[in-house]
C-alpha positions in Angstrom: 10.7 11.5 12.4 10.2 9.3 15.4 10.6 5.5 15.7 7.1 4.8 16.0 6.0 7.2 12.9 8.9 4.7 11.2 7.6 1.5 12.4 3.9 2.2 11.1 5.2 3.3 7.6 7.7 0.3 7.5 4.5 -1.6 8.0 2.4 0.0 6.0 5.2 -0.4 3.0 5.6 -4.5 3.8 1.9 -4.7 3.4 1.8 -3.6 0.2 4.7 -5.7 -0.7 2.2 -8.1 0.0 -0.4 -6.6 -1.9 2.4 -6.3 -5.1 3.0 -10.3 -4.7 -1.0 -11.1 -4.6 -1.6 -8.7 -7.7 1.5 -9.4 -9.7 2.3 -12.8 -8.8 0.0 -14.8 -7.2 -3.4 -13.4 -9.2 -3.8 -16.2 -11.3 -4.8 -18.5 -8.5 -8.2 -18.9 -7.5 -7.6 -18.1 -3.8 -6.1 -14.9 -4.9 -8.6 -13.7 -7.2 -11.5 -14.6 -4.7 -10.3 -12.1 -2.1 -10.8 -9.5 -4.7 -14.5 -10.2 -5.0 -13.8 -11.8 -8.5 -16.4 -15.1 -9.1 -14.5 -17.0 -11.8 -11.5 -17.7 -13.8 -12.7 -15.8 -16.7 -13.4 -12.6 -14.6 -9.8 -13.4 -12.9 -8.4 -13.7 -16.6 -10.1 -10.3 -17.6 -8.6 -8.0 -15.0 -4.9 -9.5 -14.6 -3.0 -7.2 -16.9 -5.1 -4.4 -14.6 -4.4 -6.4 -11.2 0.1 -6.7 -12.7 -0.2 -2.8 -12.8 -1.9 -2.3 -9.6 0.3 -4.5 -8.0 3.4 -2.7 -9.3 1.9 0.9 -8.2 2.1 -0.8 -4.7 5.3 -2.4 -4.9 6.5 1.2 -6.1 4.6 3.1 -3.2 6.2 0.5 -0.5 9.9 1.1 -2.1 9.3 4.9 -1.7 8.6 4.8 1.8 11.5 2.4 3.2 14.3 4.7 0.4 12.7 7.4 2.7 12.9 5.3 5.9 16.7 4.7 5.2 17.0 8.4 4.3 16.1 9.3 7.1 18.9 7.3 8.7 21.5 9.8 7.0 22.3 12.8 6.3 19.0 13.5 4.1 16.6 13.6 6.7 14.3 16.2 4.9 14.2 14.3 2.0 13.6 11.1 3.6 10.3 12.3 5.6 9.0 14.0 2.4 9.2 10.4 0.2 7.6 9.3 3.5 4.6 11.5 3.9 4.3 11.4 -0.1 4.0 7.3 0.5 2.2 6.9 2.7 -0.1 9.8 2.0 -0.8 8.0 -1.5 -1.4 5.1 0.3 -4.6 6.3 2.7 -5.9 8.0 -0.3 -5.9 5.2 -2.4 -7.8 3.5 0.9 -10.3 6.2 0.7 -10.9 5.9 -2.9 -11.2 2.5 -2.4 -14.4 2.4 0.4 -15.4 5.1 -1.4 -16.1 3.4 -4.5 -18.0 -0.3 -2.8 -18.5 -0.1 0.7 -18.1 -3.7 0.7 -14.3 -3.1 1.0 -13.6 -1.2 4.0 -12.0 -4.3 5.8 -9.0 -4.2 2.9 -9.5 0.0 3.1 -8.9 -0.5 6.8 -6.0 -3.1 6.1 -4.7 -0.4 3.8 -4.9 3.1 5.5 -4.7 2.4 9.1 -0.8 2.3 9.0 0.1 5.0 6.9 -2.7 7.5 8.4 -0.9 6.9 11.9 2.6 7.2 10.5 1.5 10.7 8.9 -0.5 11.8 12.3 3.0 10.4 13.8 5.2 12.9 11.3 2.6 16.2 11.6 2.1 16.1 15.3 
């Protein structure tokens, strides 16, 4: 797997680290629940338990790909690039599900799937 194919799924993992802390921690706040096209506090309150899971299927993604990062470092290479590709293959498809859904959110679907589609182009070619 080559250094660059590592440093776009690193990334792509440390985003949605950030994602996990905005869904799982930091939804309550009205900052937070703005940027997810939610227009009040009663909306926010409605989807939290759905934004804590969604946070924690990112967090879980993310861990995946850097276990397979450091796998890659040892003697489990083939194992390591398969928790990769699996990552960050989940990743752009959750992207695509996601513009696919509203059009309205294919900045964040960008912000999402950039990374890990390069890091897979990076591990097939």
């Amino acid at each position: 797997m080559s250094p660059l194919a590592q440093v776009f799924a690193v990334t792509a993992a440390l985003i949605h680290v950030l994602f996990f802390v905005l869904e799982s921690i930091l939804f309550s706040r009205p900052k937070v629940w703005r940027r997810f096209g939610l227009k009040s506090q009663a909306d926010a309150d409605v989807m939290k338990s759905m934004a804590l899971n969604q946070g924690f299927y990112n967090l879980f993604l993310a861990l995946g790909v850097l276990v397979g990062v450091v796998l890659v470092h040892t003697q489990a290479v083939v194992s390591g690039v398969a928790a990769v590709v699996f990552g960050c293959a989940c990743m752009l498809l959750a992207a695509v599900v996601l513009v696919s859904n509203n059009r309205k959110f294919l900045r964040a679907s960008l912000i999402q799937g950039v990374l890990p589609a390069l890091a897979l182009l990076l591990v097939v070619f």
